[in-house]
C-alpha positions in Angstrom: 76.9 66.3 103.7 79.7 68.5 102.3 82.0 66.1 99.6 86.1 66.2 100.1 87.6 67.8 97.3 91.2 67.7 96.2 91.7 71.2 95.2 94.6 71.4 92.3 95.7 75.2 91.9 96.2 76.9 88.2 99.5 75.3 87.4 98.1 71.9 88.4 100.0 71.2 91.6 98.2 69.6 94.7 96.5 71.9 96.8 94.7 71.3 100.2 91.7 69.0 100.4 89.0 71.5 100.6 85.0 70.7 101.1 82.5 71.2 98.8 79.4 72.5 99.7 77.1 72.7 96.5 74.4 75.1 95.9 71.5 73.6 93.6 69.5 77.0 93.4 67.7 75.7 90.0 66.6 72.4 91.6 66.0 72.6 95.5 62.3 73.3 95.9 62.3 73.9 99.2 65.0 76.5 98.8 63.3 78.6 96.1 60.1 78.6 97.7 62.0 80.5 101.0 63.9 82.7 98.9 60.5 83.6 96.4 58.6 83.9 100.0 61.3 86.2 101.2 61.5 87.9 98.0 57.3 88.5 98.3 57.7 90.0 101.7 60.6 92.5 100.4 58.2 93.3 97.6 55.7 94.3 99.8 57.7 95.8 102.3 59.5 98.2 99.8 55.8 99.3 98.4 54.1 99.6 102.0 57.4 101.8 103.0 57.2 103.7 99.3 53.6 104.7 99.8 53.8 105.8 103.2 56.3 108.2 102.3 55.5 108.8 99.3 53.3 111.4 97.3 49.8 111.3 96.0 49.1 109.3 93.8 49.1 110.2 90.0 50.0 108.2 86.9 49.3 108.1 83.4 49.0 105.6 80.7 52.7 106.6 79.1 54.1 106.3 82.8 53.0 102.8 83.1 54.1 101.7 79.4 56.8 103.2 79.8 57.4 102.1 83.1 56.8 98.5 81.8 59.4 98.6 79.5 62.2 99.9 81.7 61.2 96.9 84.0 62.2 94.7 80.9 64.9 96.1 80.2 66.3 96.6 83.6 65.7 92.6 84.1 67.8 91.9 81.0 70.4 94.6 81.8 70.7 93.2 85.2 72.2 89.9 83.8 74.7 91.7 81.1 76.1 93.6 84.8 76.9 90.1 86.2 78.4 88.9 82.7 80.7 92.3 82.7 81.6 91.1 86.0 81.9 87.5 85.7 84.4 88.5 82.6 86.3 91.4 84.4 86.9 89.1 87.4 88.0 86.2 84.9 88.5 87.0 81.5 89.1 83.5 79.8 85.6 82.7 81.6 83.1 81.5 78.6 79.9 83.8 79.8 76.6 81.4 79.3 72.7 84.2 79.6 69.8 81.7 79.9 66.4 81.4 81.2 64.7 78.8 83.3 62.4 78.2 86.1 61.3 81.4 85.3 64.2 83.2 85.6 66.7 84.6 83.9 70.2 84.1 84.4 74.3 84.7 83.6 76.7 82.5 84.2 80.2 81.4 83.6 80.1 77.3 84.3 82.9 75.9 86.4 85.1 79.3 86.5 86.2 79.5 90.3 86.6 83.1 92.2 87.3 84.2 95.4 85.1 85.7 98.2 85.3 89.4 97.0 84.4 88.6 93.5 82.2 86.9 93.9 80.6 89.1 95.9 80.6 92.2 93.8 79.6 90.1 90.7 76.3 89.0 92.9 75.4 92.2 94.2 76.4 94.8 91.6 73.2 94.1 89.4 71.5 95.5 92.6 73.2 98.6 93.1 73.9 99.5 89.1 70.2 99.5 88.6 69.2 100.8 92.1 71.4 104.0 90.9 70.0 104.1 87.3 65.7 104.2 88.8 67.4 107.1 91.6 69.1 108.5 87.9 65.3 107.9 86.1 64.0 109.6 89.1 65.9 112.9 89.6 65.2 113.3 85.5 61.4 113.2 86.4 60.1 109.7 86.0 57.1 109.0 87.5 57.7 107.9 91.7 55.3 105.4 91.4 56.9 103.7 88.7 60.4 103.9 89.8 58.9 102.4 93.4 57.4 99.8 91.5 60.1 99.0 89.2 62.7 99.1 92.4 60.2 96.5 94.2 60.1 94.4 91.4 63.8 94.5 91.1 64.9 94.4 94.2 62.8 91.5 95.0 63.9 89.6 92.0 67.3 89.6 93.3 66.7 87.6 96.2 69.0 84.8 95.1 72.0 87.1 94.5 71.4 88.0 98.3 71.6 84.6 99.1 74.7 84.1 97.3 75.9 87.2 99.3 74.1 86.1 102.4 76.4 82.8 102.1 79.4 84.0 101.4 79.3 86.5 104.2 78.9 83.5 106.2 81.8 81.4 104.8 84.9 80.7 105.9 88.2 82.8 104.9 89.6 81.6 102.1 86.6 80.1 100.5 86.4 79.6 96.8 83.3 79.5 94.8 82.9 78.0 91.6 79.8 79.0 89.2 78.0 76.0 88.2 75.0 74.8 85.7 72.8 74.5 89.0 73.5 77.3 91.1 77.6 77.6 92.8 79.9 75.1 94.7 82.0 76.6 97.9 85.2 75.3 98.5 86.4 75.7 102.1 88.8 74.0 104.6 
């Protein structure tokens, strides 16, 4: 059940009671086991899809270590595009990278944002490194590995869909709050 919360605005006056509606990605179970399922079935989606259209088969030893690393790196570079964003969105935000529960993470711990920026902070990891494998690709890496590396991506950001799948859903107006655990909405 959704908690009341007195919202106080920047210069500390009263605001409107608001409810809070708090998101515990890191510690609901139940959650991450839909979202990973989900995640799973985009996976194998994007390579069933990728090989049907795709061309033979062919791939070499340096493709996949070299595939392997961009994968790395694209994970890791995927969390500095939601600190930038975090930080252009609120620049006296204190920017937090982690790892846990196997995943890794960027945060900014109880800095509050709108819908819209919160928005592009959860989805531009997505599209950034969706353009860089199209990028990798038109320079001539290897379609196998860019399908598998965009798979592998794109399935591992199945919980910045859901943050963008939720606040889609909320109300006008709603503010959401980065937390340790996952994000807190604030709506009327």
């Amino acid at each position: 059940m959704p908690a009341l919360f007195l919202f106080f605005t920047e210069n500390g006056r009263k605001g409107k009671h608001l409810e809070k509606r708090e998101i515990h990605l890191l510690e609901n179970q139940p959650l991450l086991m839909r979202l990973n399922m989900i995640g799973i079935g985009l996976f194998v989606g994007i390579l069933v899809v990728g090989i049907w259209w795709g061309p033979d088969f062919s791939i070499g030893l340096l493709d996949v270590l070299l595939g392997l690393a961009l994968l790395v790196a694209l994970f890791l570079f995927h969390e500095v595009v939601h600190g930038v964003f975090f930080k252009l969105f609120s620049p006296r935000a204190k920017i937090q990278f982690g790892y846990a529960k196997g995943m890794l993470y960027a945060g900014a711990p109880g800095t509050c944002y709108s819908r819209i920026p919160f928005f592009v902070i959860a989805i531009m990891p997505f599209i950034v490194n969706s353009l860089l494998l199209v990028g990798f690709f038109l320079w001539g890496m290897n379609y196998w590995v860019v399908l598998f590396i965009f798979a592998c991506h794109t399935s591992g950001c199945i919980g910045d869909f859901y943050y963008v799948y939720l606040l889609v859903k909320a109300p006008k107006g709603t503010k959401i709050e980065d937390t340790d655990y996952g994000i807190a909405l604030y709506f009327k």
